[in-house]
TORKOL-4160 file (C-alpha; in steps of 0.2 Angstrom, whole numbers, padded with zeros to 4 digits, m for minus):
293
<pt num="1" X="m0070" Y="0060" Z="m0042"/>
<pt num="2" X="m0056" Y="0068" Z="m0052"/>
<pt num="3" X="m0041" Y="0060" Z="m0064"/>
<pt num="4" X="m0025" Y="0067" Z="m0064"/>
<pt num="5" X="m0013" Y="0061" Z="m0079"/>
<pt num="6" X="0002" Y="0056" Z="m0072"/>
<pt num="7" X="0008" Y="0049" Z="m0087"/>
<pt num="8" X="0005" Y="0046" Z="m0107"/>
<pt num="9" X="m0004" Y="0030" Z="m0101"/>
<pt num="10" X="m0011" Y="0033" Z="m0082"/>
<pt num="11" X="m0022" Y="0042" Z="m0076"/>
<pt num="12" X="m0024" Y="0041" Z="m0055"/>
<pt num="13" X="m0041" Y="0044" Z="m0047"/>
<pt num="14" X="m0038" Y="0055" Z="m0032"/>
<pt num="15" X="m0047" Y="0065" Z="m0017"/>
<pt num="16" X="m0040" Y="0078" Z="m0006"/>
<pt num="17" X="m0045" Y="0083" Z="0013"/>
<pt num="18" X="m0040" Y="0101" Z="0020"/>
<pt num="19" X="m0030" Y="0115" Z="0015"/>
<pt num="20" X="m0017" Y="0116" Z="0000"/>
<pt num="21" X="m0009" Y="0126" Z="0009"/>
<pt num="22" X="m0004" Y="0114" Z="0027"/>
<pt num="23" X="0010" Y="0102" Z="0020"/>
<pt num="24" X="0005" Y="0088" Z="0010"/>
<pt num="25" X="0005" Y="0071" Z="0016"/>
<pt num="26" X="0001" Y="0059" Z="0000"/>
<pt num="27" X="m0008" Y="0040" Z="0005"/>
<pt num="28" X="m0001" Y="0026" Z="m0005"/>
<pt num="29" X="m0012" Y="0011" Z="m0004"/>
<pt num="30" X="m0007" Y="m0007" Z="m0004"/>
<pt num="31" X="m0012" Y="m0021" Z="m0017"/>
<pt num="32" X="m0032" Y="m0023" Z="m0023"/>
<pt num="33" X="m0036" Y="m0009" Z="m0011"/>
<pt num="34" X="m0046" Y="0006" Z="m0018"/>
<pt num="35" X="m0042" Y="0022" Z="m0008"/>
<pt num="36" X="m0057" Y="0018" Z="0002"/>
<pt num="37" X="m0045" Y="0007" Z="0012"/>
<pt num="38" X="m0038" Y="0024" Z="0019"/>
<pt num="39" X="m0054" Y="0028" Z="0028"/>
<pt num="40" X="m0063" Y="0044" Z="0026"/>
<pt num="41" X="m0065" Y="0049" Z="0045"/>
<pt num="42" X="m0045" Y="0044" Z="0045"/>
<pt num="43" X="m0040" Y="0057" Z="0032"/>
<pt num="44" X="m0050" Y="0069" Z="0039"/>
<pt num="45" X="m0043" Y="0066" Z="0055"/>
<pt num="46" X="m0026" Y="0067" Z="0048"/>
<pt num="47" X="m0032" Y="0084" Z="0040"/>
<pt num="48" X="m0037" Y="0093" Z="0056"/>
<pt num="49" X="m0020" Y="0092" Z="0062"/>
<pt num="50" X="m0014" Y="0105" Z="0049"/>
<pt num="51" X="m0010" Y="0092" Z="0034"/>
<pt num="52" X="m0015" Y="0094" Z="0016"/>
<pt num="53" X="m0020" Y="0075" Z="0014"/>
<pt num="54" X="m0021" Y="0064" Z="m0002"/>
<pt num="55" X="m0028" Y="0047" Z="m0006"/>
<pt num="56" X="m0029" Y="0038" Z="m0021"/>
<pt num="57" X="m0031" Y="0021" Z="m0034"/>
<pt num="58" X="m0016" Y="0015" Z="m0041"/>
<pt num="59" X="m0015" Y="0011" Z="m0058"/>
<pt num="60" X="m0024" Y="m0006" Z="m0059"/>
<pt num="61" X="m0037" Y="m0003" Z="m0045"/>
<pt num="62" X="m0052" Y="0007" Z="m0042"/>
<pt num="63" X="m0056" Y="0020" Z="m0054"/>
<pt num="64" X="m0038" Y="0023" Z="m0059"/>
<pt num="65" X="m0033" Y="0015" Z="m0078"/>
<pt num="66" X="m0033" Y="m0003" Z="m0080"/>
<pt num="67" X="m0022" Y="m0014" Z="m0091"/>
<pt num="68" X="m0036" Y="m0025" Z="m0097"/>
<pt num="69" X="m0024" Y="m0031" Z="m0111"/>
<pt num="70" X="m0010" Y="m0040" Z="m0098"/>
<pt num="71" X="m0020" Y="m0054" Z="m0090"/>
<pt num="72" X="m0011" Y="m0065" Z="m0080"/>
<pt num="73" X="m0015" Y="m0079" Z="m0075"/>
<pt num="74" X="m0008" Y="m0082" Z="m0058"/>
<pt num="75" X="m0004" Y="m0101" Z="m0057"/>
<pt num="76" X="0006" Y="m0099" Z="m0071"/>
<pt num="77" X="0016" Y="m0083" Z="m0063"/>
<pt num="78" X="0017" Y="m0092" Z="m0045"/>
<pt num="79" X="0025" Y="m0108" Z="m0054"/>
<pt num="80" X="0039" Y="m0097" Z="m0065"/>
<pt num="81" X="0043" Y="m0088" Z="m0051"/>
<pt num="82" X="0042" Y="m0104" Z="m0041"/>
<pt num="83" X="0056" Y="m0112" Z="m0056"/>
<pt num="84" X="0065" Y="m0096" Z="m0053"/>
<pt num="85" X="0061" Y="m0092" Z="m0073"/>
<pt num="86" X="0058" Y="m0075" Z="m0069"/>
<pt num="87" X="0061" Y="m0067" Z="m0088"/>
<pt num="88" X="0046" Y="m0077" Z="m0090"/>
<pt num="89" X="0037" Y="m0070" Z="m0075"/>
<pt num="90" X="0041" Y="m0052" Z="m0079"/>
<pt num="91" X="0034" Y="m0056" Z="m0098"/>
<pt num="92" X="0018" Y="m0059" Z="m0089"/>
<pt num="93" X="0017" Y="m0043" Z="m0080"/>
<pt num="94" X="0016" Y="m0028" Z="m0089"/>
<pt num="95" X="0021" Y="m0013" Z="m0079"/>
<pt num="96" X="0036" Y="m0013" Z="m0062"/>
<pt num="97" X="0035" Y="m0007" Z="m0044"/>
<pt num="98" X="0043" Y="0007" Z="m0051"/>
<pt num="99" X="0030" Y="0014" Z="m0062"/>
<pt num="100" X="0019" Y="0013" Z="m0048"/>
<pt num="101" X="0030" Y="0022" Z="m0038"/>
<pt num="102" X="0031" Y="0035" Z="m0053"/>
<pt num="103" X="0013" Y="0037" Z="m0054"/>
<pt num="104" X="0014" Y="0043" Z="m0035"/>
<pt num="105" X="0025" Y="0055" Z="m0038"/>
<pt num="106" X="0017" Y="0061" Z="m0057"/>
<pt num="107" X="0001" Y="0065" Z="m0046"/>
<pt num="108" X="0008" Y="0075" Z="m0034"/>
<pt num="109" X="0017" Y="0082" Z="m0050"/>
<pt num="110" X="m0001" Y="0085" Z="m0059"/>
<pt num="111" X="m0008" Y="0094" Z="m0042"/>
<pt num="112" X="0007" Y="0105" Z="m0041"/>
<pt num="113" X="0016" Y="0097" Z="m0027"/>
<pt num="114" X="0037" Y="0099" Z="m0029"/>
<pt num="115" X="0038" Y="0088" Z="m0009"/>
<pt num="116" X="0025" Y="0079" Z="0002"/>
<pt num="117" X="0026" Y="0068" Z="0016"/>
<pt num="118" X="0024" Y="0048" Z="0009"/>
<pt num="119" X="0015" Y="0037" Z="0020"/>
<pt num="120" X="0013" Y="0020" Z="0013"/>
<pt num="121" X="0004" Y="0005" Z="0020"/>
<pt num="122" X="0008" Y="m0014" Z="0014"/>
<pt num="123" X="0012" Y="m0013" Z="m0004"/>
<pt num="124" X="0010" Y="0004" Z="m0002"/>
<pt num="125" X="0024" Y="0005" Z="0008"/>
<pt num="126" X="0035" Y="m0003" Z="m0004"/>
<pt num="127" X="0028" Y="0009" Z="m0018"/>
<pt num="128" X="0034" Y="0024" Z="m0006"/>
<pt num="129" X="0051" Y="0018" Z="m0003"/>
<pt num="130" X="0054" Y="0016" Z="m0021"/>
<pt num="131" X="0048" Y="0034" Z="m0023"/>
<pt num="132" X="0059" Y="0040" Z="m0009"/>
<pt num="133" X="0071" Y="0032" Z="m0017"/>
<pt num="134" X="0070" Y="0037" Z="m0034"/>
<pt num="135" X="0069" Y="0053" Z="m0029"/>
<pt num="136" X="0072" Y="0058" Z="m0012"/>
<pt num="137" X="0071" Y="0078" Z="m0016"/>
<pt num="138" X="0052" Y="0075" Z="m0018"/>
<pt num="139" X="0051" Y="0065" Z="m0002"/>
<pt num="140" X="0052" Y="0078" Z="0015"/>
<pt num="141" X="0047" Y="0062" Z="0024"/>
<pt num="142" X="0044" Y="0043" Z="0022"/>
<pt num="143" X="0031" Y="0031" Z="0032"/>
<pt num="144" X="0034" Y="0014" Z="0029"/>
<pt num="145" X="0018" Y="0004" Z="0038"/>
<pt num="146" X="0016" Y="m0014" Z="0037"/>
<pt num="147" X="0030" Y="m0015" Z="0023"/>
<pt num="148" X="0044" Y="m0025" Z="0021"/>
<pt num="149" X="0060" Y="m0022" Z="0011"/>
<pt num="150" X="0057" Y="m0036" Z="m0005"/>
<pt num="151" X="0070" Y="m0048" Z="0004"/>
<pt num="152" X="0061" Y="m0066" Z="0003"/>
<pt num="153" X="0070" Y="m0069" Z="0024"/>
<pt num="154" X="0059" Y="m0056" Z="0030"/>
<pt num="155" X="0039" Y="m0051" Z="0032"/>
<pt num="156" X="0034" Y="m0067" Z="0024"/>
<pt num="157" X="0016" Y="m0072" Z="0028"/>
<pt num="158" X="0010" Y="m0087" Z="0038"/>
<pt num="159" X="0003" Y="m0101" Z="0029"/>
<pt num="160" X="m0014" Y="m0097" Z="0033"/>
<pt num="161" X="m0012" Y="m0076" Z="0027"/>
<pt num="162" X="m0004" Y="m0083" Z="0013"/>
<pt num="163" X="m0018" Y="m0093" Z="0006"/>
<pt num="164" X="m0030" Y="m0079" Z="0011"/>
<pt num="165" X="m0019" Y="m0068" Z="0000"/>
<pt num="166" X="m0018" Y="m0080" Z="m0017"/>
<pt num="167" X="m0036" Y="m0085" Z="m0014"/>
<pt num="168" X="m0048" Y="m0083" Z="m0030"/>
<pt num="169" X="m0063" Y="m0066" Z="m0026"/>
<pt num="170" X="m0080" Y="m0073" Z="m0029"/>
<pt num="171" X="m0086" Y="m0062" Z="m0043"/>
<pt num="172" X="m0104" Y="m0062" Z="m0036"/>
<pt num="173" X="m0107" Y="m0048" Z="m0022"/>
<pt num="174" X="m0114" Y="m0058" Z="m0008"/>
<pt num="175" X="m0100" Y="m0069" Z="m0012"/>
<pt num="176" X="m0089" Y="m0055" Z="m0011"/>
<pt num="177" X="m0094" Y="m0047" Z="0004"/>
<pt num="178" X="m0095" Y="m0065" Z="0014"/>
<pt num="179" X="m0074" Y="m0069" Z="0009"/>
<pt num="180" X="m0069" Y="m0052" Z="0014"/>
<pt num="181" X="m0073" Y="m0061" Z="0031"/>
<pt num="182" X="m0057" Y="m0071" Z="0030"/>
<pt num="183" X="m0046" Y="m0055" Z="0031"/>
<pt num="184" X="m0048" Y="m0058" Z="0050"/>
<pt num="185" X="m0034" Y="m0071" Z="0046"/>
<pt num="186" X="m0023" Y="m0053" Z="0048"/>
<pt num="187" X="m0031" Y="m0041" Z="0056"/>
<pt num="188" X="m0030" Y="m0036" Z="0076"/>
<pt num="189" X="m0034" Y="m0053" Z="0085"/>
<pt num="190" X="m0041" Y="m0039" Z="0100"/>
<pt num="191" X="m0047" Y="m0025" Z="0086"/>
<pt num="192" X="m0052" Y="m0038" Z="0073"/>
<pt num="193" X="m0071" Y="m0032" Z="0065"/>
<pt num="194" X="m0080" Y="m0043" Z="0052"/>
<pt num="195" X="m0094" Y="m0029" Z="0051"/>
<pt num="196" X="m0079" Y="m0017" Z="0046"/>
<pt num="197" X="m0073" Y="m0029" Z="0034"/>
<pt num="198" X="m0089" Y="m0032" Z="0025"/>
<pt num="199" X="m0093" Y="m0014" Z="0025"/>
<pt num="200" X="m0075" Y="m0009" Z="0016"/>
<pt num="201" X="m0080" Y="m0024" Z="0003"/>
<pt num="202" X="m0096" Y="m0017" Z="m0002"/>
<pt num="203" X="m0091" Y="0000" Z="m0003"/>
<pt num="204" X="m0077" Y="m0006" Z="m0015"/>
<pt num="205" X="m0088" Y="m0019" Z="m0024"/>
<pt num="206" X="m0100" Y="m0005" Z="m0028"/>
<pt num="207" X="m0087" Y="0008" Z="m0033"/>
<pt num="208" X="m0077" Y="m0003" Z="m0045"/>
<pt num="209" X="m0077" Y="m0021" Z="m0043"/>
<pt num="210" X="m0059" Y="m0026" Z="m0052"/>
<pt num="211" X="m0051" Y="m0042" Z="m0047"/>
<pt num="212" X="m0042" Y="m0042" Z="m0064"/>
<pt num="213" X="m0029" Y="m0030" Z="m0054"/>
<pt num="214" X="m0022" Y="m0039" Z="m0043"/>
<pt num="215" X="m0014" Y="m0051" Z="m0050"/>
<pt num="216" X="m0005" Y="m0036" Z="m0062"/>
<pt num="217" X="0001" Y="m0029" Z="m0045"/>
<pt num="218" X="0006" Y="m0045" Z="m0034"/>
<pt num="219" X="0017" Y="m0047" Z="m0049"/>
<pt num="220" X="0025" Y="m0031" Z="m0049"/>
<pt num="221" X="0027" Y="m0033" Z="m0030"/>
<pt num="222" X="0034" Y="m0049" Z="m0030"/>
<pt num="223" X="0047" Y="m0045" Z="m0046"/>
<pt num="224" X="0052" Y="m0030" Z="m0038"/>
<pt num="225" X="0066" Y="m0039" Z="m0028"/>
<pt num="226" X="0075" Y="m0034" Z="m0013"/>
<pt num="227" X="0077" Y="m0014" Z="m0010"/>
<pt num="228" X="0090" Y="m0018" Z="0003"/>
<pt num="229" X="0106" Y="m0009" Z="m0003"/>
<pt num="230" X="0096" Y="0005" Z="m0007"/>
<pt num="231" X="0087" Y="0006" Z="0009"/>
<pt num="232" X="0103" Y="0007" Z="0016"/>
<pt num="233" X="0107" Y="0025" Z="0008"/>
<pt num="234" X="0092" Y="0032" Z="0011"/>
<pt num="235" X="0093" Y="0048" Z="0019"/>
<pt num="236" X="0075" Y="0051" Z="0019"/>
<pt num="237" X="0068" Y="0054" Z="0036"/>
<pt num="238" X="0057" Y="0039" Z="0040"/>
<pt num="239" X="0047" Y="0031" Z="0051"/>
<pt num="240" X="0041" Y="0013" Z="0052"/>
<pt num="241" X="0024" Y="0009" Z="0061"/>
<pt num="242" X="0021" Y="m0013" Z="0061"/>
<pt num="243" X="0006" Y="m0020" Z="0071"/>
<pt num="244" X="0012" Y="m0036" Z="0083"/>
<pt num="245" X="m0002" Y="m0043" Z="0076"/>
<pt num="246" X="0002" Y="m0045" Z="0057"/>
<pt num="247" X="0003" Y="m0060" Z="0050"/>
<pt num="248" X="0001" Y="m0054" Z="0033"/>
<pt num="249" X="0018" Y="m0045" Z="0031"/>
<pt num="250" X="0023" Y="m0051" Z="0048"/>
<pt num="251" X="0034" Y="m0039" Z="0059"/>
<pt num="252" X="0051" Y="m0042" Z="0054"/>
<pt num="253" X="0049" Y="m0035" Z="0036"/>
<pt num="254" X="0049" Y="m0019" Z="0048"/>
<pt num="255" X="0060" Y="m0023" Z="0059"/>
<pt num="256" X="0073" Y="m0026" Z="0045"/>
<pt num="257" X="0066" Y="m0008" Z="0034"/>
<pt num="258" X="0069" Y="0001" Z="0051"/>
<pt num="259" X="0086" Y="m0010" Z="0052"/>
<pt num="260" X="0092" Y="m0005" Z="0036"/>
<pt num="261" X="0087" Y="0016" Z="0034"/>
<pt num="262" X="0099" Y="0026" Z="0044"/>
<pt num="263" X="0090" Y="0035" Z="0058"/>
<pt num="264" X="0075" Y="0026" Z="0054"/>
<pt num="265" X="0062" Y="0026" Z="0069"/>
<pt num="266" X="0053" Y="0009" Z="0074"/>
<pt num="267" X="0037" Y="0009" Z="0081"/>
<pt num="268" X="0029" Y="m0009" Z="0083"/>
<pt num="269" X="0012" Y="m0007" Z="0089"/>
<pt num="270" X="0005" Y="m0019" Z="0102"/>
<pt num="271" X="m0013" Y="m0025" Z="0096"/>
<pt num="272" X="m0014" Y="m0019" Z="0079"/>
<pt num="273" X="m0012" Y="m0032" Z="0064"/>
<pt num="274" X="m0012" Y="m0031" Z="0044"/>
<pt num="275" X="m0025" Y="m0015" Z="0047"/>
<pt num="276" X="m0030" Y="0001" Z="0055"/>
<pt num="277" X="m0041" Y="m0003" Z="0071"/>
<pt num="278" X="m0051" Y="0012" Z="0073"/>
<pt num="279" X="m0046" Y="0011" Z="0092"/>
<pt num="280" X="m0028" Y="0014" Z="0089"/>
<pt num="281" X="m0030" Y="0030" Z="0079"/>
<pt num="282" X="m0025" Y="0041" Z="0088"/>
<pt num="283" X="m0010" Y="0033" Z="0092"/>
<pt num="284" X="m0007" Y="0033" Z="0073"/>
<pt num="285" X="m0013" Y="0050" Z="0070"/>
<pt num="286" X="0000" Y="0056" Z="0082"/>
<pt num="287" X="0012" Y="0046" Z="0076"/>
<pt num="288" X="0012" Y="0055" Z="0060"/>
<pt num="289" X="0008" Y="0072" Z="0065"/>
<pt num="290" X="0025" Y="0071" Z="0077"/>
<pt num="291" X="0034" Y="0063" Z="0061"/>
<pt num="292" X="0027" Y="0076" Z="0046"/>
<pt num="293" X="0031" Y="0092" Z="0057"/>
């Protein structure tokens, strides 16, 4: 799989589907999740319908650069942030939401891409409103799916998502596999697959086992603060896609991102949660096709 340097310090692991020259449509994922998480059949999907499609690892995930040398331990970051000592919770983390969001636009830089369309999902999502927001020449469209705007009022998890979320990854990989089980916490209550979500697990756990990550970018996510005024003047064609079902990033961290962008279209989608039921693909696929015409 190829590295593109997107920076002194980062290098991305990326993959492409269809032709350079159909516009480009980059895939950001959300926290802990390899580009596995945008599934193959999905992207290739995507690519039949005329779009140049790009999935990769954020920094800290996957085969993309790791910052070994920054652990953080997460109790210790949860109870700062929890005192509301955050110069010592941003001293833990090294790196911002805004780096990742400029390693998303230094890879389309690196494969020679001046626009694209952005679709991100969860974190994801919040990485591509910072990079539409950043720079919104680069951005001809923005997805926000399953996002939020970093305003603590709105998205935030149920209980039992949350613990799911801050829970320790068995290192072992039957372990592994068997607690990627409790994602059903979040995903479609009619769509939800327990053979789906072991079989993402083990392709990731054999491609680059890396818990270390995630703390790193839950940190970044949660220091990132609110992007509300900014939101607001956005001019960034955008679209936000929320399952009902979420209770991950529950759906009025939507409902408030399509609230604040101007013209922003909102399209809650009965059925899905915190994930991409094969089922409602083609609703998804059309959705975006419509959106990055």
């Amino acid at each position: 799989m190829p590295l593109a340097r997107v920076s002194p310090d980062v290098s991305l692991a990326y993959e492409t589907f269809g032709d350079p020259a159909d516009p480009p449509v980059l895939l950001v994922m959300g926290c802990g999740a390899q580009l596995l998480a945008w599934d193959e059949d999905f992207c290739r999907a995507l690519a039949d319908r005329g779009r140049y499609v790009i999935r990769y690892d954020n920094r800290d995930c996957g085969l993309s650069t790791t910052f070994d040398a920054h652990p953080v331990d997460m109790g210790r970051f949860i109870a700062a942030v929890s005192a509301g000592d955050l110069a010592s919770a941003q001293a833990m983390v090294p790196y911002t939401l805004a780096d990742m969001a400029a390693d998303g636009l230094g890879l389309l830089t690196a494969l020679g891409i001046e626009r694209a369309h952005v679709v991100g999902s969860s974190m994801g999502g919040m990485i591509a409103q910072r990079m539409a927001i950043a720079q919104p020449a680069r951005v001809l469209t923005l997805t926000s799916m399953m996002s939020s705007t970093g305003e603590p009022a709105y998205g935030r998890p149920t209980p039992e998502a949350e613990a799911v979320l801050l829970a320790p990854k068995p290192a072992d990989r039957a372990g592994y596999l068997a607690a990627a089980e409790r994602e059903l916490v979040w995903a479609s209550r009619r769509y939800g697959d327990p053979a789906a979500l072991r079989e993402l697990a083990a392709a990731g756990y054999d491609r680059a086992y890396y818990p270390a990550g995630i703390a790193r970018q839950l940190g970044a996510m949660l220091l990132d603060g609110s992007r509300a005024q900014a939101l607001r003047t956005l001019r960034v064609p955008t679209l936000v896609i929320h399952g009902s079902d979420d209770a991950l990033i529950t759906p009025s961290g939507g409902e408030r991102t399509a609230a604040l962008v101007p013209g922003a279209q909102l399209m809650l989608i009965p059925d899905m949660g915190h994930d991409r039921p094969r089922a409602l693909w083609p609703r998804l696929l059309d959705a975006l096709q419509a959106h990055t015409d």
